[in-house]
C-alpha positions as CSV (number, residue, x, y, z in Angstrom):
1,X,153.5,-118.7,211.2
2,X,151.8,-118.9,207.7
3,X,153.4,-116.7,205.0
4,X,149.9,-115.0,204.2
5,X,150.3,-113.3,207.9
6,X,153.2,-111.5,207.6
7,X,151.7,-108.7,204.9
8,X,151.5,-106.5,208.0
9,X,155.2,-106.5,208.3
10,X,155.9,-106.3,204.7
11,X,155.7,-103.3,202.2
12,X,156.7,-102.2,198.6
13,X,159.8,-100.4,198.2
14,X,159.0,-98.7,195.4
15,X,158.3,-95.3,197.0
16,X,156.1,-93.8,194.1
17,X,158.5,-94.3,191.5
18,X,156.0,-96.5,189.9
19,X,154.3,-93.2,188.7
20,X,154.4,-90.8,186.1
21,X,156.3,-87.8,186.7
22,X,155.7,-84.4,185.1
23,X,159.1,-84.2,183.7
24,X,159.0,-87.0,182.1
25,X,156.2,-85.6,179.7
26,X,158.1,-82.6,179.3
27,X,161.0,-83.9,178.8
28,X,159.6,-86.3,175.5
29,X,158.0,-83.1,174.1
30,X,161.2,-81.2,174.5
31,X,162.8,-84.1,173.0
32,X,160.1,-83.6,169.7
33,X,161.0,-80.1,169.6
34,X,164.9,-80.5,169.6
35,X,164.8,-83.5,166.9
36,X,163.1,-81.8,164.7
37,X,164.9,-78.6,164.7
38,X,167.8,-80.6,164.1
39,X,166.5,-82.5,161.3
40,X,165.4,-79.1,159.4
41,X,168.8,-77.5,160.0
42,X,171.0,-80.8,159.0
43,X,168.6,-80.5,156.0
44,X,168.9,-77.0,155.2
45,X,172.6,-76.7,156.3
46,X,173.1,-79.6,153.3
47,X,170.9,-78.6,150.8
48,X,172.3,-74.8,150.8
49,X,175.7,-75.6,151.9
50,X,176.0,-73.7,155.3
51,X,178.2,-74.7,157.4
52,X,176.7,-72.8,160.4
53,X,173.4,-74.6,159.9
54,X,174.6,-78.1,160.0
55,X,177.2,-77.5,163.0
56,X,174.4,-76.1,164.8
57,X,172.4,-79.1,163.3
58,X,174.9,-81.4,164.7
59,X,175.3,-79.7,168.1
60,X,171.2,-80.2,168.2
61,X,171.5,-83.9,167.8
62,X,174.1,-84.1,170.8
63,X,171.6,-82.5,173.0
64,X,169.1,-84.7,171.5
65,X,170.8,-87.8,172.5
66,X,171.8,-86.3,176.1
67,X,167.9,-85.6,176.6
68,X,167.5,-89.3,175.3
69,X,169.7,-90.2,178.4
70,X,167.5,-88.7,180.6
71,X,163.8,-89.7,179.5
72,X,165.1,-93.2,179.3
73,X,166.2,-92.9,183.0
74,X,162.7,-91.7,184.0
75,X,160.9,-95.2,182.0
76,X,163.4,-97.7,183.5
77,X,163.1,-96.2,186.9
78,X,159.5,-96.6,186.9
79,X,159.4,-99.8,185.0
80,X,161.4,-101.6,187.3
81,X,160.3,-99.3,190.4
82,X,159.1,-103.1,191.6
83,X,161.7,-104.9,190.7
84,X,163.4,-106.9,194.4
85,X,166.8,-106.4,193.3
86,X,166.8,-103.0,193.4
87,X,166.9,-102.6,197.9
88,X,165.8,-99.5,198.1
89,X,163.9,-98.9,194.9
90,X,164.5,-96.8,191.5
91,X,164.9,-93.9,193.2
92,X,168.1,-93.3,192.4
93,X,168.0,-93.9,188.6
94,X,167.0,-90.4,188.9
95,X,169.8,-88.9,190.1
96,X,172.0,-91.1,187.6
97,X,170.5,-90.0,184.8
98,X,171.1,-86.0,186.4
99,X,175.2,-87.3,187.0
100,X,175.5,-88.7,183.4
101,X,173.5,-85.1,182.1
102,X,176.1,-82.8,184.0
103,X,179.0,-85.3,182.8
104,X,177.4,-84.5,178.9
105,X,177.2,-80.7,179.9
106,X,181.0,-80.8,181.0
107,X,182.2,-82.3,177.9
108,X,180.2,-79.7,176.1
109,X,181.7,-77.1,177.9
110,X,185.1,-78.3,177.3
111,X,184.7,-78.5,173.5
112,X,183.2,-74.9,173.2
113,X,186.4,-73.4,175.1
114,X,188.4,-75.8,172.4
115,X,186.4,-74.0,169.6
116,X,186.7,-70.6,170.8
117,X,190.3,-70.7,171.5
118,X,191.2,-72.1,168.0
119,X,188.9,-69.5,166.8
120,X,190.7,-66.8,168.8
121,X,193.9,-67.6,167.4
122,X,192.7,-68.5,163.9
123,X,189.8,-66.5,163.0
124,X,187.5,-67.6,160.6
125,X,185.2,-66.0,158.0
126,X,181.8,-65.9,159.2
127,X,179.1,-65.9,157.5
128,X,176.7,-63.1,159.7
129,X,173.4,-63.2,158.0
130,X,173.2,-67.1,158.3
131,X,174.7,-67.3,161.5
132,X,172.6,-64.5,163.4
133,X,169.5,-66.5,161.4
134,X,170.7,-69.8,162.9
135,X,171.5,-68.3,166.7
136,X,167.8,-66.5,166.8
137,X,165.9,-69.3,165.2
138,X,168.2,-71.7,168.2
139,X,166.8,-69.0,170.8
140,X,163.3,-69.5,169.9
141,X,163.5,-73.0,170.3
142,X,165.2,-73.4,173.2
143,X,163.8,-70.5,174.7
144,X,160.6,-72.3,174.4
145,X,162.4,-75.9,175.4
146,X,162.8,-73.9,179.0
147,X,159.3,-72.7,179.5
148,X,157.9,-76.4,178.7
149,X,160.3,-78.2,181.5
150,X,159.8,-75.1,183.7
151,X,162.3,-75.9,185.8
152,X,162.7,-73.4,188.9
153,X,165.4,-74.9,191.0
154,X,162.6,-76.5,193.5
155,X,162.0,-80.0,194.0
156,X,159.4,-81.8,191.8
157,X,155.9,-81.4,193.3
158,X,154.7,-84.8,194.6
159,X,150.8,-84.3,194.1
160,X,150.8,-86.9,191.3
161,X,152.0,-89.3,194.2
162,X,150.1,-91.6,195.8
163,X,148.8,-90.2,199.0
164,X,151.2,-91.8,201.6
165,X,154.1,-90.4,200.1
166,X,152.6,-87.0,200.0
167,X,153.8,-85.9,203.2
168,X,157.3,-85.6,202.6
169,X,156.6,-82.9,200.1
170,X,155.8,-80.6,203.2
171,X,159.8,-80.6,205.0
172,X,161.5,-77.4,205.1
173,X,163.6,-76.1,201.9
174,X,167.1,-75.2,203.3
175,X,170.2,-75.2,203.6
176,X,172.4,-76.5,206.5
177,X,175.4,-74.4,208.2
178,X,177.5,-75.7,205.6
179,X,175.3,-75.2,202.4
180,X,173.9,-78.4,201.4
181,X,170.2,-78.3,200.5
182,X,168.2,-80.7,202.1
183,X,165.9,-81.3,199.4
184,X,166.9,-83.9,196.7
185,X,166.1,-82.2,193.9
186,X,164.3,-83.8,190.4
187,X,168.2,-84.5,189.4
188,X,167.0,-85.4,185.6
189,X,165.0,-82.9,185.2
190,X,167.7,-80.4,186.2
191,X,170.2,-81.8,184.0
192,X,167.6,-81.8,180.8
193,X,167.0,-78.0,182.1
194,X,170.7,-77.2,182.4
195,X,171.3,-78.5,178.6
196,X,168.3,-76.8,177.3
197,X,169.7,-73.2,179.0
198,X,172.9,-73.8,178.0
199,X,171.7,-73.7,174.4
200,X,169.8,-70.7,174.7
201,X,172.8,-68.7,176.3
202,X,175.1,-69.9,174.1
203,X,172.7,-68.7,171.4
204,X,171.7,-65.3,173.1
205,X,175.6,-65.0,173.5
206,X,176.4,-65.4,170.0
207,X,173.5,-63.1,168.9
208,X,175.8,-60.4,170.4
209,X,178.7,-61.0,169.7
210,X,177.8,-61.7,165.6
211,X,175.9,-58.0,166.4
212,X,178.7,-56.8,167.1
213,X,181.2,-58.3,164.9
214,X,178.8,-57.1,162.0
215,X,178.4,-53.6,162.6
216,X,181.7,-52.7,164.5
217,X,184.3,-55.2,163.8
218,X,184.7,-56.6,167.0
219,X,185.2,-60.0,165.3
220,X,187.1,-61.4,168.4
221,X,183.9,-61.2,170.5
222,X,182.0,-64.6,168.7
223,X,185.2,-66.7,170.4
224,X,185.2,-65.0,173.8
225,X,181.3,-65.0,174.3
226,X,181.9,-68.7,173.3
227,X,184.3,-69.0,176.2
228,X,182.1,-67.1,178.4
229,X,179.1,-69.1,178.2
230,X,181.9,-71.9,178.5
231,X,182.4,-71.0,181.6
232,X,178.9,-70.6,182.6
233,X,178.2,-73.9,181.4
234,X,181.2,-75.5,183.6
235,X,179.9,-74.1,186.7
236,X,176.3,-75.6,186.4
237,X,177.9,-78.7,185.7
238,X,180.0,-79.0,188.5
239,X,177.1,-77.8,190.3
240,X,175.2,-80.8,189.2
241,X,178.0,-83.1,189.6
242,X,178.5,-82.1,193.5
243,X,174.5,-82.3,194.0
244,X,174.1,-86.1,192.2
245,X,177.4,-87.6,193.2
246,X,176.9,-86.8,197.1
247,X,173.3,-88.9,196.8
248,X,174.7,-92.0,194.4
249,X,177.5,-92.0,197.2
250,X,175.3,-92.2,199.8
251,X,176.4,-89.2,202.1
252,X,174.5,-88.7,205.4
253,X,171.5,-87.1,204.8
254,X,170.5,-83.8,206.7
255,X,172.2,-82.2,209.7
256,X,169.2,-80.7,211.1
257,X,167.1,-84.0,210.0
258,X,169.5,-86.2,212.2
259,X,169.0,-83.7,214.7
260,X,165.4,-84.0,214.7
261,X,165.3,-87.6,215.2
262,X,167.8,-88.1,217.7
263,X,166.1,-85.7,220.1
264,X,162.7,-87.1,219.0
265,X,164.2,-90.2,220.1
266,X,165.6,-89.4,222.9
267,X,163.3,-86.9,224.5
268,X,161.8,-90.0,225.8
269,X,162.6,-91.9,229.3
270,X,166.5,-93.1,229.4
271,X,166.7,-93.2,225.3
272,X,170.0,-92.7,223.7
273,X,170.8,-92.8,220.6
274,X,174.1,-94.8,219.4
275,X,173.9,-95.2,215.9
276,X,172.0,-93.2,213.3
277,X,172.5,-93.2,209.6
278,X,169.9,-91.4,207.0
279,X,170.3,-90.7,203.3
280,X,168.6,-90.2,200.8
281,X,167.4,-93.3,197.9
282,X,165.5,-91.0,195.5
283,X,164.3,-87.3,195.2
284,X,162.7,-86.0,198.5
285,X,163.2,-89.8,199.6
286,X,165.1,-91.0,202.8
287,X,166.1,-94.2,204.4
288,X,166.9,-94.6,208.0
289,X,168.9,-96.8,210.0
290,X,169.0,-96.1,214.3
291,X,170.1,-97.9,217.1
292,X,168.6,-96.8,220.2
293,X,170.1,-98.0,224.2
294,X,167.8,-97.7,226.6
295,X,167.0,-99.8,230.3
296,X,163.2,-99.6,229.5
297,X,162.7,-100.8,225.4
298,X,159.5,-100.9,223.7
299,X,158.7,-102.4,220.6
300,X,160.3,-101.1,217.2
301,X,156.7,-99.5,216.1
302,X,156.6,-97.6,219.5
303,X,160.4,-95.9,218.2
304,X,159.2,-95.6,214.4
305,X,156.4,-93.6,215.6
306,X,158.2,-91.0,217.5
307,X,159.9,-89.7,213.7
308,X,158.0,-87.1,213.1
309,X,156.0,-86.9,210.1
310,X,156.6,-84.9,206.4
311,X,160.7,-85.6,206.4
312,X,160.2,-87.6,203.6
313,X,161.1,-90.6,205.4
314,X,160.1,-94.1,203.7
315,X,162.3,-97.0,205.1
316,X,163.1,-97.1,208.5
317,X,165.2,-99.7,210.6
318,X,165.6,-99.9,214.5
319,X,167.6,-101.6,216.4
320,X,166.8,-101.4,220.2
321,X,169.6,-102.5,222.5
322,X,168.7,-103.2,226.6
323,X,170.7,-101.2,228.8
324,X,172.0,-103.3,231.8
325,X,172.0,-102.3,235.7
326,X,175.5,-101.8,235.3
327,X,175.5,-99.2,232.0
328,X,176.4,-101.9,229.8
329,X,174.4,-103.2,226.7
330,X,173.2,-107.0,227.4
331,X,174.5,-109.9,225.4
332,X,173.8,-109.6,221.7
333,X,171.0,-112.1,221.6
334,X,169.3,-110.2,224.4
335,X,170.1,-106.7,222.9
336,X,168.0,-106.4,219.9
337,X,164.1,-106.1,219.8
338,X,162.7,-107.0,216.3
């Protein structure tokens, strides 16, 4: 059999993460938007001697370089979207560059709880005028840094996809009996999200408590708004963490997905069944793996086409296994259809 033949067998693993996504765009201009606040208050904070401008200055450039992270996640994974060493494709650069985001948001949690309790035992002279300048000129900016991701805790739309990886856009949005959702969310695009809203809490937090620390004295309340939003911080982290780590591990996609192609499978003739393994290799993206027993086989395409469409589903692998008179599988050479 000439090589030019097989085609019909063959196909690109790439699953679509060869193309542009949105976030990617918004990401870069949220990116713009962050640099150069944080070049104008580095400059400010210097050239007046403020230092509420330049730590907020500084604390823009770590955001910077954890937003960085994430747009350069989004051009490797579709520059090398083609590339064979990757088996199942770039999806899952994605969801790397979401785990290494929440790992950034963690630390960043961590050191504001660190301030604020050193703070809380050793208050500091604060500057309010500045600092309530610094913390509503911070809101504005990343106020608008949320509105231009526009991020609403739903998976990415796909319509930028080509067309025959549309379908998967279309299976249900919910969660199982034990709370996982079965959509693989846009994990980069949550964590660059996550680190834009954590700024403008922290800076909506700190507009209230310099308020009040102003006008009533309460001078305690700029530390323990900073441990609150702390807190708030932690919590989408480990949120994030749980969400990315579970797909980079490879954890079994789906309950009511497995469910749907096992009886799929098996609502036909004497099908059963044995072995089924899905998970997920990129966002809204699944690979499958079943073994089927059965006295009457068919041809892997005939199995294939029983999955039902608009799961998402991209790579699929069947293994059919001839069920003797006796209830026992054949030898292994005479077991597997391929």
């Amino acid at each position: 059999m000439h090589d030019e033949n097989l085609h019909h067998w063959q196909h690109s693993h790439a699953f679509g993460q060869d193309v542009r996504r949105p976030g990617e765009t918004r990401t870069l201009i949220v990116i713009g938007i962050t640099a150069v606040m944080m070049v104008v208050e580095i400059a400010a904070g210097i050239t007046f001697g403020s230092m509420a401008l330049l730590a907020d200055g500084l604390h823009m450039a770590s955001h910077t370089a954890a937003l960085t992270i994430n747009a350069f996640a989004y051009l490797y994974a579709r520059r090398h979207a083609h590339n064979e060493q990757f088996s199942f494709g770039t999806g899952k650069v994605n969801t790397l560059g979401g785990y290494t985001g929440a790992v950034l948001l963690a630390g960043f949690a961590l050191l504001m709880v660190w301030e604020s309790g050193a703070r809380l035992i050793s208050p500091v002279e604060i500057a309010f005028n500045q600092a309530i300048f610094v913390a509503v000129l911070g809101l504005i900016v990343n106020g608008a840094s949320v509105l231009i991701l526009g991020h609403h805790h739903h998976p990415e739309q796909v319509q930028d996809l080509p067309e025959r990886y549309e379908a998967h856009a279309h299976y249900h949005d919910h969660a199982d009996e034990h709370g996982h959702g079965h959509h693989h969310h846009d994990h980069n695009l949550v964590a660059a999200y996550l680190h834009v809203l954590a700024d403008a809490l922290t800076s909506l937090l700190a507009i209230f408590a310099l308020l009040g620390a102003k006008f009533f004295g309460l001078v305690w309340a700029d530390p323990l708004m900073g441990i609150v939003g702390a807190v708030l911080v932690g919590k989408w982290s480990l949120g994030l963490l749980h969400s990315t780590s579970t797909v980079l591990l490879d954890r079994e996609g789906p309950d009511d997905m497995r469910k749907i192609i096992k009886e799929r499978i098996e609502a036909e003739d004497d099908n059963r069944v044995v072995d089924l393994h899905v998970w997920a290799v990129g966002p809204n993206i699944y690979s499958v793996i079943l073994s089927v027993v059965t006295h009457h086989p068919k041809p892997v395409d005939h199995y294939k086409r029983l999955l039902p469409p608009g799961m998402g589903v991209m790579h699929i692998a069947v293994e059919v296994h001839l069920c003797s008179e006796e209830g026992l599988p054949m030898s292994t050479s005479e077991q597997t259809l391929s």
